[in-house]
C-alpha positions as CSV (number, residue, x, y, z in Angstrom):
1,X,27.8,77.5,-39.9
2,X,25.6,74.3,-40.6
3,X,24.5,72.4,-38.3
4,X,25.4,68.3,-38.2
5,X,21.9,67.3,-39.5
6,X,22.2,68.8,-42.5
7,X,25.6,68.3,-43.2
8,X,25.4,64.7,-42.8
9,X,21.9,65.2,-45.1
10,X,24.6,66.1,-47.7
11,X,27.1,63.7,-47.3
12,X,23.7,61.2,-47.5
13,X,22.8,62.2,-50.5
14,X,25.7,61.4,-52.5
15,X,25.1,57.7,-52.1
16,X,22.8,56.2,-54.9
17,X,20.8,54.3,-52.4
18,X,20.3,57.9,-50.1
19,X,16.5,57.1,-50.0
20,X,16.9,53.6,-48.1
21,X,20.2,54.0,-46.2
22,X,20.5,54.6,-42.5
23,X,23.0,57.2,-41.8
24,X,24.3,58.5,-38.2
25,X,27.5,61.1,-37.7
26,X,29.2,58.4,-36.0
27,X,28.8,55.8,-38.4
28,X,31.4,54.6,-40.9
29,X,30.2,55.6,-43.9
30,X,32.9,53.7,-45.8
31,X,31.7,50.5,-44.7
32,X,28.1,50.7,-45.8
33,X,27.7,48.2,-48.7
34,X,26.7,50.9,-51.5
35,X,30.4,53.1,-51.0
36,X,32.5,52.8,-53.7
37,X,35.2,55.0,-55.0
38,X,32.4,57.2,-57.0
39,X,30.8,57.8,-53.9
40,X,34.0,58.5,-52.3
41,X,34.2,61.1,-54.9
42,X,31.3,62.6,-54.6
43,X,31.5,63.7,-50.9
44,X,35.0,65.3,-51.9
45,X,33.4,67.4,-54.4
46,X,29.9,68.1,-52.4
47,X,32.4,69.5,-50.1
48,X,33.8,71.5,-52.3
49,X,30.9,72.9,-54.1
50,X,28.6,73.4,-50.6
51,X,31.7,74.8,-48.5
52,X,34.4,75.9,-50.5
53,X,36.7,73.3,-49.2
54,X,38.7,70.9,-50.8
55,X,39.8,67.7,-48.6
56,X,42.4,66.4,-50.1
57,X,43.0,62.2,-50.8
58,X,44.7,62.1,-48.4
59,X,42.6,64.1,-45.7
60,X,39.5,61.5,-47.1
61,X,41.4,58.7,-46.5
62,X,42.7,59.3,-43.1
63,X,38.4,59.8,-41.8
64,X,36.0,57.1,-41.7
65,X,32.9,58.7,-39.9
66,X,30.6,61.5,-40.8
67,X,31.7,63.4,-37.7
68,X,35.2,63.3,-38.3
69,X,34.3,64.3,-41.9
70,X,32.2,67.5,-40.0
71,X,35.4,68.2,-38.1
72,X,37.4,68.4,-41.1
73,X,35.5,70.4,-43.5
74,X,33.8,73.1,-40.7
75,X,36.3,73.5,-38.1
């Protein structure tokens, strides 16, 4: 199982701005200035293509922090 550090490495780097964002599990990630739907996008799919799991719209839309995201996709 990976750890939160690195999974929230992941979800980090689908941002475009990864290099100069500040990113904690139990931060909104929706809120930061630089999410868009793209973004959005590319978390679904880095959660697909890293751990075989695909969250749904629905699922996405119901989280907001990288923790719940965690909870979601690993447990």
């Amino acid at each position: 199982m990976i750890n939160k550090v690195d999974f929230l490495n992941i979800v980090k780097d689908q941002f475009e701005d990864s290099s100069s964002i500040q990113l904690e599990l139990s931060d909104n990630f929706k809120e930061l200035d630089s999410f868009d739907s793209l973004t959005g996008m590319c978390i679904m799919v880095a959660m697909k293509d890293e751990f075989d799991r695909e969250v749904t719209e629905e699922e996405f839309r119901k989280i907001s922090t990288v923790d719940e995201l965690y909870d979601l996709v690993i447990k």
